[in-house]
MIMAR-505970 format. One record per residue (C-alpha): x, y, z; residue in three letters; residue number from 1. Coordinates in Angstrom, 2 decimals, padded with zeros to 5 digits. Layout:
BEGIN
    east   north      up  aa   i
       X       Y       Z ala NUM
...
END
This chain:
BEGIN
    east   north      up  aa   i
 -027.06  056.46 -030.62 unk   1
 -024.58  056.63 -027.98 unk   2
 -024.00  059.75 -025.61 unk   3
 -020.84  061.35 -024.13 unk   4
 -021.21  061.81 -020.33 unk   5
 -019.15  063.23 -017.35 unk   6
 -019.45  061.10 -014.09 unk   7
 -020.58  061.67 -010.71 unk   8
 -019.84  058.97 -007.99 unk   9
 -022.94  059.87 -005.99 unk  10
 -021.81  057.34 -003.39 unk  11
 -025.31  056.22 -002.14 unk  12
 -025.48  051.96 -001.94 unk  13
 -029.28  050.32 -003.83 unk  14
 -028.18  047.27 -001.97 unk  15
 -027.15  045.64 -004.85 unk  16
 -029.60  047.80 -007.88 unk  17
 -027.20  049.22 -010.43 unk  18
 -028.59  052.38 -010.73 unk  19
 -027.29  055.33 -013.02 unk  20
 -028.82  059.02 -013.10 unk  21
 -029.59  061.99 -015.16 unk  22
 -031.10  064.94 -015.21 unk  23
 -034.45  065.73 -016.55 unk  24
 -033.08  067.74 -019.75 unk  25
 -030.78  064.74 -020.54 unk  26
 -033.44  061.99 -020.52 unk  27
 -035.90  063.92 -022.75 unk  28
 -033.22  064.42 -025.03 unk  29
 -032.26  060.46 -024.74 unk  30
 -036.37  059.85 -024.62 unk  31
 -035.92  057.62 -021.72 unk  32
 -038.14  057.55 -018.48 unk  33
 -037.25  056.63 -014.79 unk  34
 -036.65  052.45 -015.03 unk  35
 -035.83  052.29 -018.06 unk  36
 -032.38  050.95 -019.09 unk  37
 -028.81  052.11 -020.19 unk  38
 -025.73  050.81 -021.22 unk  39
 -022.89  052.27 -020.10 unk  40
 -019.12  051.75 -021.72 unk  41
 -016.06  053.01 -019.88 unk  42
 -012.34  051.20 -020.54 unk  43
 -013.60  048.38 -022.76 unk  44
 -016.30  047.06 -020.11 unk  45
 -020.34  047.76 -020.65 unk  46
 -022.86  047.87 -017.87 unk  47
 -026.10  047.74 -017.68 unk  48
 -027.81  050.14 -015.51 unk  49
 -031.46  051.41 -014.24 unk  50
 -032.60  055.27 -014.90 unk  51
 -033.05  057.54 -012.09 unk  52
 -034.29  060.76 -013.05 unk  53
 -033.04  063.72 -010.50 unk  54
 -035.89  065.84 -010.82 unk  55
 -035.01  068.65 -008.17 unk  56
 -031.31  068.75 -009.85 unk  57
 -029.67  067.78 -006.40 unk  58
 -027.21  065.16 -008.13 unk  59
 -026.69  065.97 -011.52 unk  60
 -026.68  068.70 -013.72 unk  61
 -027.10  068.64 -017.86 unk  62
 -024.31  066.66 -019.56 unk  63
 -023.51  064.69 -016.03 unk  64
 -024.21  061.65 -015.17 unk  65
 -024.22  059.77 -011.82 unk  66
 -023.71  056.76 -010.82 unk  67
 -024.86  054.98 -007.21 unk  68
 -021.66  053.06 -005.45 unk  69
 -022.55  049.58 -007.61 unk  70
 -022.18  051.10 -010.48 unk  71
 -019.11  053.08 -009.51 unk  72
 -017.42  049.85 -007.92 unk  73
 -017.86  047.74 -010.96 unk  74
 -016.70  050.55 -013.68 unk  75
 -013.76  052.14 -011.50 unk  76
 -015.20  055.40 -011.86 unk  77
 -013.55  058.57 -010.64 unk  78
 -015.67  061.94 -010.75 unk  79
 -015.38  063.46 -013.86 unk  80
 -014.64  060.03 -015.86 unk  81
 -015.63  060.55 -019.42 unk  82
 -018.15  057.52 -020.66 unk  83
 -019.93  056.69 -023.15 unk  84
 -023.95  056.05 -022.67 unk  85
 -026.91  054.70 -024.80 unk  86
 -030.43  053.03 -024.01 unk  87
 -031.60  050.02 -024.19 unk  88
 -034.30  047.61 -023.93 unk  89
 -035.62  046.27 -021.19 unk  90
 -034.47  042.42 -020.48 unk  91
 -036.38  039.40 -021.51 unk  92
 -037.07  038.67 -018.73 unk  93
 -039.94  040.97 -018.43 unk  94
 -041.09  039.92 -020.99 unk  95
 -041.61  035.97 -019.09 unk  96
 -042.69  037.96 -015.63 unk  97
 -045.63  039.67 -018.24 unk  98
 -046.18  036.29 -018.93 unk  99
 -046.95  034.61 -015.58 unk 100
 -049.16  037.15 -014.61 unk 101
 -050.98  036.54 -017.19 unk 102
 -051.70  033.26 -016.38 unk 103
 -049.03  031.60 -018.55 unk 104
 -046.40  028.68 -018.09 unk 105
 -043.04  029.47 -017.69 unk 106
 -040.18  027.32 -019.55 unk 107
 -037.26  025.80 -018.45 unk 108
 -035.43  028.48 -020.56 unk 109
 -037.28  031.30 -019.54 unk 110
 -037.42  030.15 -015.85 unk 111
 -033.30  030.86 -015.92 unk 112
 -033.32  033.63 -017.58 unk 113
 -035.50  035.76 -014.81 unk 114
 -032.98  034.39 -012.00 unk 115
 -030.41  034.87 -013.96 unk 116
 -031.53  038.93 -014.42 unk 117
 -032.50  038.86 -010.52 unk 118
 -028.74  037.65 -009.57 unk 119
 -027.14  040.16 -011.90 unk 120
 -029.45  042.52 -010.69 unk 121
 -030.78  043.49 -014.08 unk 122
 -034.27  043.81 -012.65 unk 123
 -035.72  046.64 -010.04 unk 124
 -037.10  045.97 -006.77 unk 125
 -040.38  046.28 -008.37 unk 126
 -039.85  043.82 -011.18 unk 127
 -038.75  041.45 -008.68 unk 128
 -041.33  041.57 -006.76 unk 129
 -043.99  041.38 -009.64 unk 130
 -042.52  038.11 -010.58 unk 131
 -042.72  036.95 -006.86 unk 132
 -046.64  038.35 -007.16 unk 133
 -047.30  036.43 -010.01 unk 134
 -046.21  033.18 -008.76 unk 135
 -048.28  034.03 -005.44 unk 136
 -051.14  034.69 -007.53 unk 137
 -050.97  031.98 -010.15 unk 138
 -048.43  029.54 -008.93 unk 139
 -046.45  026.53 -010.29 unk 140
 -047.05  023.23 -011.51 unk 141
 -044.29  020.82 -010.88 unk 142
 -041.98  021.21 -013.88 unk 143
 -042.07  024.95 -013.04 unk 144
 -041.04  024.49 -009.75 unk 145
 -037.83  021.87 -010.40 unk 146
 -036.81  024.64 -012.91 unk 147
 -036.93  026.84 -010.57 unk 148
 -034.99  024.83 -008.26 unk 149
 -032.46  023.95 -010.14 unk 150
 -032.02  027.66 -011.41 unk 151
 -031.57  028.97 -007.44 unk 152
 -029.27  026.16 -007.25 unk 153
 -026.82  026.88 -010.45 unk 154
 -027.02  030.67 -009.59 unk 155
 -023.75  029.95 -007.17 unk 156
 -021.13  027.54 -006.01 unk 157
 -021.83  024.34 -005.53 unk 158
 -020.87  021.61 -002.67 unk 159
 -019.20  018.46 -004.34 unk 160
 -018.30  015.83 -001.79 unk 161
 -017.32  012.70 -002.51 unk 162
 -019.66  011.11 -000.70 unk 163
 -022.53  008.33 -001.19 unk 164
 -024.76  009.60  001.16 unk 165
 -025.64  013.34  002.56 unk 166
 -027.75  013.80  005.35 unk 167
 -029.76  017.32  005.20 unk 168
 -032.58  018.47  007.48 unk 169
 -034.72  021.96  007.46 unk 170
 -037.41  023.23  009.16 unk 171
 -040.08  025.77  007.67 unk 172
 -039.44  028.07  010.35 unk 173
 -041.86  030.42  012.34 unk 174
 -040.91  028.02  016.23 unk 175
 -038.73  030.48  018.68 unk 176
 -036.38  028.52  020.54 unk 177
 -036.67  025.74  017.99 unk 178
 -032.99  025.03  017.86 unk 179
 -032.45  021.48  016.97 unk 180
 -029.89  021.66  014.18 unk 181
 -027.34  021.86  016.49 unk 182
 -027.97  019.11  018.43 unk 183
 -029.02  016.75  015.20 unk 184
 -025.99  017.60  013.47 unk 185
 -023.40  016.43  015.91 unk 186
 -025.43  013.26  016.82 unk 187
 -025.68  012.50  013.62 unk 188
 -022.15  012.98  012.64 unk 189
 -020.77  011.23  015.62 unk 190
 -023.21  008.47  014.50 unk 191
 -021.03  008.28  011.38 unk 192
 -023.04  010.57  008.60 unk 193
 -022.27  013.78  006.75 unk 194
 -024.12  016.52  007.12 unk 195
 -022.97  019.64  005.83 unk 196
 -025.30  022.45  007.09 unk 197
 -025.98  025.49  006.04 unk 198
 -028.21  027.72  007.73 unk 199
 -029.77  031.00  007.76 unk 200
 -029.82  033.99  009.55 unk 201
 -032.81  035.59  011.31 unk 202
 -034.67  037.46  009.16 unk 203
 -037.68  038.12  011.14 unk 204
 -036.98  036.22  013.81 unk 205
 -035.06  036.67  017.23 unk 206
 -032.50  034.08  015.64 unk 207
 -031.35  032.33  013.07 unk 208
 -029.61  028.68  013.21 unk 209
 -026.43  030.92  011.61 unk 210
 -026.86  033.40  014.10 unk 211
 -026.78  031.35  017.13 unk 212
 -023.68  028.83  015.61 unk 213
 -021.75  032.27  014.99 unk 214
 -021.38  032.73  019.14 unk 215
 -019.74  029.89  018.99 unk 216
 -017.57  030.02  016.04 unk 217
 -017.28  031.77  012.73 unk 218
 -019.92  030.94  010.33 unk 219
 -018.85  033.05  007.28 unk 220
 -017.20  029.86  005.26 unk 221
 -016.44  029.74  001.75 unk 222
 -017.55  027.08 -000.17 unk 223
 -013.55  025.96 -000.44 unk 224
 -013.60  026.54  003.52 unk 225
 -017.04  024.01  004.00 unk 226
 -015.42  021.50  002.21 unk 227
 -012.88  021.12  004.41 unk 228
 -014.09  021.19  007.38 unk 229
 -016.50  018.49  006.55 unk 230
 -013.77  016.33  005.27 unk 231
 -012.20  016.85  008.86 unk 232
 -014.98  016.53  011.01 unk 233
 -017.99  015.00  009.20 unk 234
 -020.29  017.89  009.22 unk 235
 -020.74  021.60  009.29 unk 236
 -022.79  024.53  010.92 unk 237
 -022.74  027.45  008.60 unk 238
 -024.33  030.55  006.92 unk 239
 -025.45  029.88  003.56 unk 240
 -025.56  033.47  002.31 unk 241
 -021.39  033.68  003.54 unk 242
 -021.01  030.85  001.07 unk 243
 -022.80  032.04 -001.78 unk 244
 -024.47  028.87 -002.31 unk 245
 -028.10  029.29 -003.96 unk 246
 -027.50  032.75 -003.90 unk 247
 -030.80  033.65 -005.70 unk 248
 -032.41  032.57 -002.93 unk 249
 -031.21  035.44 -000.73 unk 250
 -032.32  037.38 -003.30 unk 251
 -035.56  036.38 -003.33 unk 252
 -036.11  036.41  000.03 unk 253
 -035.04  039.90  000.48 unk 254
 -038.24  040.77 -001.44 unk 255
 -040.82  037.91  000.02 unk 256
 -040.31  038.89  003.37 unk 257
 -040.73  042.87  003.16 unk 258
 -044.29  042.08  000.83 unk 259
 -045.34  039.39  003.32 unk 260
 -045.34  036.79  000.31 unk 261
 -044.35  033.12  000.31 unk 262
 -045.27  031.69 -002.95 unk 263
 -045.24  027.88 -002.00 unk 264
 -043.24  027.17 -005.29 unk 265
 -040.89  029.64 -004.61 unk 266
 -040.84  028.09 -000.88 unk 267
 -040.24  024.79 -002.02 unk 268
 -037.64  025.52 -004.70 unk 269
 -035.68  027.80 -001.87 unk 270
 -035.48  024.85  000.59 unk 271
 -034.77  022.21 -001.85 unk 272
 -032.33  024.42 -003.88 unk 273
 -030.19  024.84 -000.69 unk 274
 -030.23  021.17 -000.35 unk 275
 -029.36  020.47 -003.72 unk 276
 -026.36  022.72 -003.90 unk 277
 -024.59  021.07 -001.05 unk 278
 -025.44  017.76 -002.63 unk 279
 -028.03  016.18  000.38 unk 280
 -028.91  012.57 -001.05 unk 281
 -031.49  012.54  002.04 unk 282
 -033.21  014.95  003.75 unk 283
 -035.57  015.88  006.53 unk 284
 -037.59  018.34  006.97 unk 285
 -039.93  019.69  009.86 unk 286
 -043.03  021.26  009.48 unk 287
 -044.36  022.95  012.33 unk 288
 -048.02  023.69  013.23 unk 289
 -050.45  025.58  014.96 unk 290
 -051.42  028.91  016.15 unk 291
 -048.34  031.26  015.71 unk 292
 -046.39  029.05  013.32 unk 293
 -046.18  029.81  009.40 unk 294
 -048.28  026.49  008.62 unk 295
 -051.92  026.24  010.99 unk 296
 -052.90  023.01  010.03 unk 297
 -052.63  018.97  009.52 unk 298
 -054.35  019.40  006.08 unk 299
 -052.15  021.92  005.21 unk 300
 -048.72  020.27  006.35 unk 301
 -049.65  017.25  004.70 unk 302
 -050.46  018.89  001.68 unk 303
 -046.99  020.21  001.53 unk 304
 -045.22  017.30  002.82 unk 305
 -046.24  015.32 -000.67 unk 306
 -045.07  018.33 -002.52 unk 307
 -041.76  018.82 -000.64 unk 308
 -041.46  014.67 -001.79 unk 309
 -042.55  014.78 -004.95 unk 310
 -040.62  017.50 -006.16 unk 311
 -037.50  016.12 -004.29 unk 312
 -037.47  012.71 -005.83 unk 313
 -037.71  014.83 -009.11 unk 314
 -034.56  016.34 -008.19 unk 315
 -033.07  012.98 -007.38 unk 316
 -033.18  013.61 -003.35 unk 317
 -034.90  011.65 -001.01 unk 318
 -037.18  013.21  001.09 unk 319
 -039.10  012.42  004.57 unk 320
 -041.44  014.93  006.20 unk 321
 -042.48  015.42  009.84 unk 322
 -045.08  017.07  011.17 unk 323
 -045.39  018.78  014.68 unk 324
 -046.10  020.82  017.36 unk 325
 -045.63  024.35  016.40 unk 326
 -048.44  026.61  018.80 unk 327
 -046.02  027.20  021.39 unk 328
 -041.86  028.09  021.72 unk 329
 -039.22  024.68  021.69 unk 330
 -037.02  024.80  024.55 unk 331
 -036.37  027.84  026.97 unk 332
 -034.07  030.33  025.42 unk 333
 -034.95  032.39  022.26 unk 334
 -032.17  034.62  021.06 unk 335
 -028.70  034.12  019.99 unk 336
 -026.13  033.65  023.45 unk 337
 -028.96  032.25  025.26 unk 338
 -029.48  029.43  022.81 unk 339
 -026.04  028.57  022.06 unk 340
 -025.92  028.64  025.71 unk 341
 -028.90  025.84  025.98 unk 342
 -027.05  023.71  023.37 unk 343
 -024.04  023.36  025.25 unk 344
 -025.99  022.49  028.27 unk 345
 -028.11  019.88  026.37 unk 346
 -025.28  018.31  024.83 unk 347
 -023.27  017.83  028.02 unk 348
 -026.56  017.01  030.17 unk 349
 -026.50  019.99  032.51 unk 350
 -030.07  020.62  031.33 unk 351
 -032.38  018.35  029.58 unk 352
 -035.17  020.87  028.09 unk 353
 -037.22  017.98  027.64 unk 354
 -039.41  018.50  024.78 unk 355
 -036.47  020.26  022.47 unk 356
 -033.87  017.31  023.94 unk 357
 -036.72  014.34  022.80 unk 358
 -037.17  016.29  019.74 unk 359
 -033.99  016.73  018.46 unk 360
 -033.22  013.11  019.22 unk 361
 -035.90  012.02  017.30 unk 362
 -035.58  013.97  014.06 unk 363
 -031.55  012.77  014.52 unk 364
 -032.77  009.08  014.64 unk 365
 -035.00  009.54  011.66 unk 366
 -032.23  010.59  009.60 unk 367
 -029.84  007.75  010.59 unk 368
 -032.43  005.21  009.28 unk 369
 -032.57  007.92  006.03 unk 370
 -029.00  007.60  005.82 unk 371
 -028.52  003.82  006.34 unk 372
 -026.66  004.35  009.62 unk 373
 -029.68  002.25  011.98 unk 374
 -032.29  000.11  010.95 unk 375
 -035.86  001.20  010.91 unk 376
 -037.27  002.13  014.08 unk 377
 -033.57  001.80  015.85 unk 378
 -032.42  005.33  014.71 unk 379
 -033.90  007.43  017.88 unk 380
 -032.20  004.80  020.50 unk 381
 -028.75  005.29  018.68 unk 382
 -029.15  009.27  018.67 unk 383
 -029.78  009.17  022.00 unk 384
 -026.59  007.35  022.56 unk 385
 -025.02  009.68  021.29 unk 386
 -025.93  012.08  023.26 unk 387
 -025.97  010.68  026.88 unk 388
 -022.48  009.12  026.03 unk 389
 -020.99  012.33  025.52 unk 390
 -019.72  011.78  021.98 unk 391
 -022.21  013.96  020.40 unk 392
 -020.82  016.94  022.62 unk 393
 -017.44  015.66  021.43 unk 394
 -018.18  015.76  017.40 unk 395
 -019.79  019.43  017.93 unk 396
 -016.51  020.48  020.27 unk 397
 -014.59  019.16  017.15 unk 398
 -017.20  021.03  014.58 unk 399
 -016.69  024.45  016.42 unk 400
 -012.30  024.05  016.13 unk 401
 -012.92  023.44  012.94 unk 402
 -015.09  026.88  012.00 unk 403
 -012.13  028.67  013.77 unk 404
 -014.19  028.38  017.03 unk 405
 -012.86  028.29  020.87 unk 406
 -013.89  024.04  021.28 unk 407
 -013.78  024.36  024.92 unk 408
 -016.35  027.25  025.79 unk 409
 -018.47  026.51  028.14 unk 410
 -022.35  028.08  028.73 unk 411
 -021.17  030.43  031.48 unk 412
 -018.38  031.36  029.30 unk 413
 -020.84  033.03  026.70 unk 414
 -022.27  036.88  027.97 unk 415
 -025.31  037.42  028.27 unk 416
 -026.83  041.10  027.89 unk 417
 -026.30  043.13  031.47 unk 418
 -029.67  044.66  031.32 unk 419
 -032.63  042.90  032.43 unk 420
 -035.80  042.06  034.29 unk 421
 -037.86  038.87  035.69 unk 422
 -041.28  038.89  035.32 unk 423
 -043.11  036.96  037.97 unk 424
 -046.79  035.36  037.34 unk 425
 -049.55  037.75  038.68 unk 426
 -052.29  034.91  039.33 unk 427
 -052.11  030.80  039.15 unk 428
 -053.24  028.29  036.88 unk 429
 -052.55  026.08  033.88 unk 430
 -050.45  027.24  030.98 unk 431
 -052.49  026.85  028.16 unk 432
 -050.82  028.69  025.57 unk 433
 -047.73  030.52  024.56 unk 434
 -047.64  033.19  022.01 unk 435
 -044.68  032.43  019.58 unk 436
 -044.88  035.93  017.51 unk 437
 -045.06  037.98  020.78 unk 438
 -041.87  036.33  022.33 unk 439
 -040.59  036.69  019.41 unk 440
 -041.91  040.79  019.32 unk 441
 -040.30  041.02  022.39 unk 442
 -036.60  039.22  022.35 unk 443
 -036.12  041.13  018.74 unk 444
 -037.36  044.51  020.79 unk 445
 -034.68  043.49  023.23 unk 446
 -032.09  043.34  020.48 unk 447
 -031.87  040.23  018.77 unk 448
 -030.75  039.07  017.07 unk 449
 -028.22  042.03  016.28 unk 450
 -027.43  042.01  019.79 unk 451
 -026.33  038.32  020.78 unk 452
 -026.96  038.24  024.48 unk 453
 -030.31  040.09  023.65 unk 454
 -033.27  037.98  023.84 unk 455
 -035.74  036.23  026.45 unk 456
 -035.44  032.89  028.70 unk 457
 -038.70  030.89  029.71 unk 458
 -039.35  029.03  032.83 unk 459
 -042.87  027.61  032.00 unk 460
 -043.90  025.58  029.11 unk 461
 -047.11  024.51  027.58 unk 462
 -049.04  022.89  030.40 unk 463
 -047.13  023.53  033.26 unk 464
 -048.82  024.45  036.66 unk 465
 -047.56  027.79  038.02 unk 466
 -048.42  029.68  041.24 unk 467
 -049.16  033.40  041.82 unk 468
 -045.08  034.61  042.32 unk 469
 -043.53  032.13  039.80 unk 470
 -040.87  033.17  037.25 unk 471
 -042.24  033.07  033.98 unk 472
 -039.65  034.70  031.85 unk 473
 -036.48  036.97  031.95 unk 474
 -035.71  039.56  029.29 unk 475
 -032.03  040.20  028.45 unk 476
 -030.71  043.52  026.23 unk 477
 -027.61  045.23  025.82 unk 478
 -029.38  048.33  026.64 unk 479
 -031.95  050.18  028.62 unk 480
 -033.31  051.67  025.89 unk 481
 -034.51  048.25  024.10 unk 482
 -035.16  046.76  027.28 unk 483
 -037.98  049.22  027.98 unk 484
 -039.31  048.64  024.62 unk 485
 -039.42  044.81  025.40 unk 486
 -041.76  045.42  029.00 unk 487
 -043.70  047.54  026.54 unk 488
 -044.54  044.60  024.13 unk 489
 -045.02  042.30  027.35 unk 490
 -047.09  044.87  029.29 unk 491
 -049.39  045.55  026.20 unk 492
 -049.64  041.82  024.74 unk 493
 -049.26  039.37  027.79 unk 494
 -047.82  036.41  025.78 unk 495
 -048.72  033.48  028.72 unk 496
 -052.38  032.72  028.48 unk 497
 -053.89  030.44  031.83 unk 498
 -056.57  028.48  031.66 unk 499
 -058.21  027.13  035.37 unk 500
 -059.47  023.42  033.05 unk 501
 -057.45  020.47  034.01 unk 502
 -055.44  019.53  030.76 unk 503
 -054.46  016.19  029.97 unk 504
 -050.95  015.94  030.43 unk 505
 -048.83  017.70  027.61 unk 506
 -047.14  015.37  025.07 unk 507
 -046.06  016.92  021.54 unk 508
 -047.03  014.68  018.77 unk 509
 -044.66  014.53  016.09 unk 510
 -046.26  012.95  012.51 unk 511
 -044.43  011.21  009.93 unk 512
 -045.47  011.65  006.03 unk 513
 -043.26  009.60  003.63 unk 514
END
């Protein structure tokens, strides 16, 4: 039975939820409850929508119904519009999410269908989540999880180059300062490969690889817009979410994160799905470990290297896996400015930040030999050509003109917040360890990575030898405010922990699993 209705544009945003309400008289007449569904028909076009009951009558009144701003965007409603309104049932898909959490295996079929719903936004926040719960709880096998894959990756555009080979790399995250996809990509490229790279922004983080390119150049490329710059240049630096490539993904992480959740099926479809959709052939990616980092041990890297291969050759990709140091930040500078500022300096050898410099170079070597651009074991040396020759710092000069960047910034060209403070060691010793989540508490306190010259510069690494009066660290914000409330986090959770033992000199080990 369908019902008449006059609208109300409530003008409130679900970020993204198509939501529809009534009032309390209206629903018991309708006999629907809050989350259930309606359809809604207005000018030829029908909607499906979420119920909202207004229970204190402060939106709606009897015969009224309103409509959040997705629903009023997509149906051109004015206030006062006449539609016409009727329930429904709730999607499949539900049905499928019932079914995981039972304990159940998911098809193919019924595998799309859920992403499918979670893209349209046919399911609540809650739904959502329960299918992320379920998958935490009883996980995938294998054919669950390249269904899943391949559903992230057909729920947007798709890269088609036509290219042989496509050099990919990603790293599973949880490393501040840990900024080597801008230095791999133009070695790489000026080695001869494609790599076209998209890359997220922070989401709990004090930067993401997107946010740290987009000081340097605009990010925000359509998928039209990617192709052509890598068709100029060779490779790319850009936001995946601006392209709307694998855009279930973002979906799904904007639930994971808040519910502290990473499924390791879901994790492994959402990094191989990006891959997939901008057609990698070959890819490599870094797993970090240790205290502080998302993975804490060998056994457990390892573990997921096999999977991250497995399920890739499945998916006709080729996959190699490294394993290493992740206990302590990569490189100095952890926020936005400050590490775009490090990268320009690393690529034009002002600075050589050893450990992130060595790094970099070898994960860029590895996936020249991938690639078929140096012979086994001769990848590293050519990377590092690369780089000391300039020619690297050349290709990413050329990769920033193409974004619609300024290709001859330099590091002292880029602002850097105007409020801050050095902290100075209060006793000597041995570094022993440095806390990644608290550096990372305290550049996001600062401001990033909202605030692009927010965020914290190191001057001791793991191991070094400092004196009572050394500079450990300096704190940059953009205001006093959030500079206090990064000394708070400091003052209350010293991140630098000394140790008086003589350590063995400090050499990261980084592991191979193929």
């Amino acid at each position: 039975m369908k019902y008449r209705f006059k609208v109300k544009n409530i003008g409130l945003s679900t970020g993204g939820i198509k939501v529809a309400v009534l009032s309390p008289e209206d629903a018991k007449e309708m006999d629907v409850w809050a989350k259930d569904r309606l359809l809604i028909h207005k000018d030829g076009k029908t909607l499906t929508t979420i119920v909202d009951i207004d229970v204190e009558g402060k939106f709606v009144k009897k015969g009224t119904i309103g409509f959040f701003y997705e629903v009023s965007k997509l149906l051109k409603t004015k206030d006062r519009d006449t539609v016409s309104v009727e329930p429904t049932g709730v999607p499949k898909s539900i049905t499928y999410i019932r079914k995981k959490m039972d304990g159940g295996t998911l098809s193919e079929e019924e595998i799309n269908e859920i992403i499918d719903d979670i893209i349209h936004d046919e399911l609540s926040e809650g739904e959502t989540s329960a299918f992320i719960t379920s998958v935490y709880i009883r996980g995938l096998n294998t054919k669950e999880t390249v269904a899943l894959t391949n559903a992230i990756v057909h729920s947007g555009p798709t890269l088609k180059l036509k290219k042989e080979i496509i050099l990919d790399k990603h790293c599973i995250g949880g490393v501040p300062g840990n900024r080597t996809t801008m230095l791999i990509v133009p070695m790489v490229v000026a080695a001869g490969g494609i790599m076209p790279k998209t890359s997220s922004r922070a989401i709990t983080s004090p930067a993401g690889t997107a946010d740290t390119m987009e000081v340097l150049a605009p990010v925000d490329l359509s998928v039209d817009e990617i192709k052509e710059v890598v068709n100029k240049v060779g490779g790319c630096i850009v936001w995946g979410g601006g392209s709307g490539i694998a855009a279930a993904d973002d979906k799904l992480i904007q639930i994971r994160h808040p519910l502290r959740l990473d499924p390791e099926g879901v994790m492994i479809a959402s990094i191989l799905a990006k891959k997939k959709a901008v057609g990698a052939t070959h890819v490599l990616i870094d797993i970090p470990i240790g205290k502080g980092a998302k993975i804490l041990t060998r056994k457990k890297a390892q573990d997921l290297s096999r999977k991250l291969i497995h399920i890739g050759a499945e998916l006709g990709m080729r996959v190699h896996c490294i394993i290493t140091p992740g206990d302590h930040p990569i490189g100095n500078a952890i926020g936005p400015a400050l590490e775009a500022r490090q990268t320009l300096e690393i690529l034009s050898g002002e600075k050589k930040v050893a450990e992130l410099r060595k790094k970099a170079i070898i994960m860029a070597g590895l996936l020249l030999e991938l690639g078929g651009l140096a012979e086994k074991g001769k990848g590293a040396k050519l990377a590092e050509r690369m780089l000391s020759s300039g020619k690297a710092l050349e290709k990413f000069r050329e990769i920033i003109e193409a974004q619609g960047g300024n290709p001859n910034i330099k590091p002292e060209d880029i602002p850097l917040g105007d409020k801050r403070v050095t902290i100075k060691a209060e006793e000597g010793g041995r570094i022993f360890a440095i806390n990644n989540k608290i550096i990372a508490s305290i550049a996001r306190a600062a401001g990033a990575p909202r605030d692009k010259g927010a965020g914290v510069y190191l001057y001791v690494e793991k191991g070094d030898k400092i004196r009572k009066g050394d500079k450990v660290m300096t704190i940059f914000a953009e205001s006093e405010r959030k500079l206090d409330a990064a000394l708070e986090i400091y003052e209350n959770n010293n991140p630098i922990e000394l140790t008086e033992i003589v350590l063995e000199e400090y050499s990261p080990e980084i592991t191979e699993v193929e």
